[in-house]
C-alpha positions in Angstrom: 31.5 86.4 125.0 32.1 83.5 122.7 32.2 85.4 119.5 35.0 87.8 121.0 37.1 84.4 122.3 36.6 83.0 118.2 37.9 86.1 117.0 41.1 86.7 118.8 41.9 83.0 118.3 43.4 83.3 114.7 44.6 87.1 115.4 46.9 85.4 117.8 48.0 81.9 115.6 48.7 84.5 113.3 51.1 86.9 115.6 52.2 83.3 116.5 53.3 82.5 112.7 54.5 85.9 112.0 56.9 85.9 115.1 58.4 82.9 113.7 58.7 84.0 110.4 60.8 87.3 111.9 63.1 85.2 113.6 63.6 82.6 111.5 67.5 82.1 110.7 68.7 81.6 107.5 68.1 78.0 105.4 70.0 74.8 105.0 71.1 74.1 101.2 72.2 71.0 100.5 74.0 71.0 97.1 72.4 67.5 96.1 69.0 69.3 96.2 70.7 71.5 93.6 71.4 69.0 91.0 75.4 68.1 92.4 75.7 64.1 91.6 78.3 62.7 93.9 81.1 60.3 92.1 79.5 60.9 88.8 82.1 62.3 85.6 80.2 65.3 85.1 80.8 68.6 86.2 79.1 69.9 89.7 80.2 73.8 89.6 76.6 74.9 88.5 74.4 73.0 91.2 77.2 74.1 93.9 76.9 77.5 92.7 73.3 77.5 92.5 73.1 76.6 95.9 75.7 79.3 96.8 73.0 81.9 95.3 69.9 80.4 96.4 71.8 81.2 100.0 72.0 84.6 99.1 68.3 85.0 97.4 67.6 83.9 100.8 70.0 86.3 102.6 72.7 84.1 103.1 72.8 80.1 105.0 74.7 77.5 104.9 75.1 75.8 101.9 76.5 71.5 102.7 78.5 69.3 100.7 77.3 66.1 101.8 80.3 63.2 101.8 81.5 61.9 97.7 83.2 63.6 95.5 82.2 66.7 93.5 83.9 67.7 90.3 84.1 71.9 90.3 85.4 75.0 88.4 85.1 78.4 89.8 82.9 78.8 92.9 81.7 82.5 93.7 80.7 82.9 97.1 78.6 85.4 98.8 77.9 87.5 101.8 76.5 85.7 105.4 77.5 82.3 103.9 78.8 79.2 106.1 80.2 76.6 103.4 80.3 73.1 104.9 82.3 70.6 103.1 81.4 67.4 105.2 83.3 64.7 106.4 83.8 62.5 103.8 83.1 64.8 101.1 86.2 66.1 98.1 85.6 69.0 95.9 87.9 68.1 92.8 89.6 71.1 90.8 88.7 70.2 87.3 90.7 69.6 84.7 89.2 72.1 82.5 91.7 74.9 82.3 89.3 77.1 80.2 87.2 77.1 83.2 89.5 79.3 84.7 89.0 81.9 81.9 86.2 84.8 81.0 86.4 83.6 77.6 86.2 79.8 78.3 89.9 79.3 76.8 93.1 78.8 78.3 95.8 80.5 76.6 98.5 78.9 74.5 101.9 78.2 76.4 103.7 81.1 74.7 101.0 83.4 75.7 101.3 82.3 78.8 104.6 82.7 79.0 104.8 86.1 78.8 102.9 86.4 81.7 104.3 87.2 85.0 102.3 86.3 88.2 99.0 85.0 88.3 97.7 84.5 85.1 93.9 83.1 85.4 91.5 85.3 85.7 89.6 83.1 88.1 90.8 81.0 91.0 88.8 78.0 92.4 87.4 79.6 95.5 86.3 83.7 94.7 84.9 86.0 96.7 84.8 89.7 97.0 83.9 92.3 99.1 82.4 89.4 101.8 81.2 89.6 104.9 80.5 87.0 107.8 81.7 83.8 105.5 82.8 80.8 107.1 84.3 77.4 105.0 84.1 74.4 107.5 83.9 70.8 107.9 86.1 68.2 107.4 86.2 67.1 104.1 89.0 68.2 101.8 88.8 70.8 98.5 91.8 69.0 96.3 93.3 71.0 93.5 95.4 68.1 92.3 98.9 70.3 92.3 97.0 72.0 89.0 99.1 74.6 86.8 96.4 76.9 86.6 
């Protein structure tokens, strides 16, 4: 009898484990963890994007901005993605104009010019073809009245 009471044992921790596995919901990724350095002069777009696509690896999650202030170019968000920007917490449009370019370079003023409309080929926030995306929080994404 004891032998068949030992055996089940760690047939059933292991349903156990499995059953969580199955219904666990998608992670928590904190941007910090990522490499974002709040208040410092550097740019934060590739640890905030990193953390957008580790989200996604994952099968989407919720990807925090924890409060101080976060220098960013082009984000690219994804699919079954809740993007917290906490209380206390500013995403700053850089100042980097090329940013907001494929090739990395703005384009003079009289090229510019002879544009009509929208003329970047990225905005600060980008997404397409998303599903079941949520921004939230308190904090504030500030684009500093930028021409681009």
């Amino acid at each position: 009898m004891p032998f068949y009471i030992t055996s089940k044992i760690p047939l059933l921790l292991f349903a156990g484990l499995l059953t969580v596995q199955l219904n666990a919901s998608p992670g928590t990724f904190y941007v910090t963890d990522y490499g974002a350095v709040p208040g410092d002069d550097a740019a934060d777009t590739e640890a905030i994007q990193s953390a957008i696509d580790a989200s996604h690896s994952n099968g989407g999650g919720h990807v925090i901005v924890p409060p101080g202030d976060y220098e960013i170019g082009p984000l690219f968000l994804t699919s079954n993605l809740t993007f917290e920007i906490q209380a206390g917490a500013t995403l700053h449009c850089t100042d980097d104009v090329g940013a907001f370019y494929k090739t990395g370079i703005a384009p003079t003023p009289e090229e510019a010019s002879n544009w009509k409309g929208l003329h970047s080929d990225y905005q600060l926030i980008n997404g397409k073809d998303l599903k079941n995306v949520t921004l939230t929080g308190k904090g504030t994404i500030h684009g500093h009245g930028s021409t681009i």
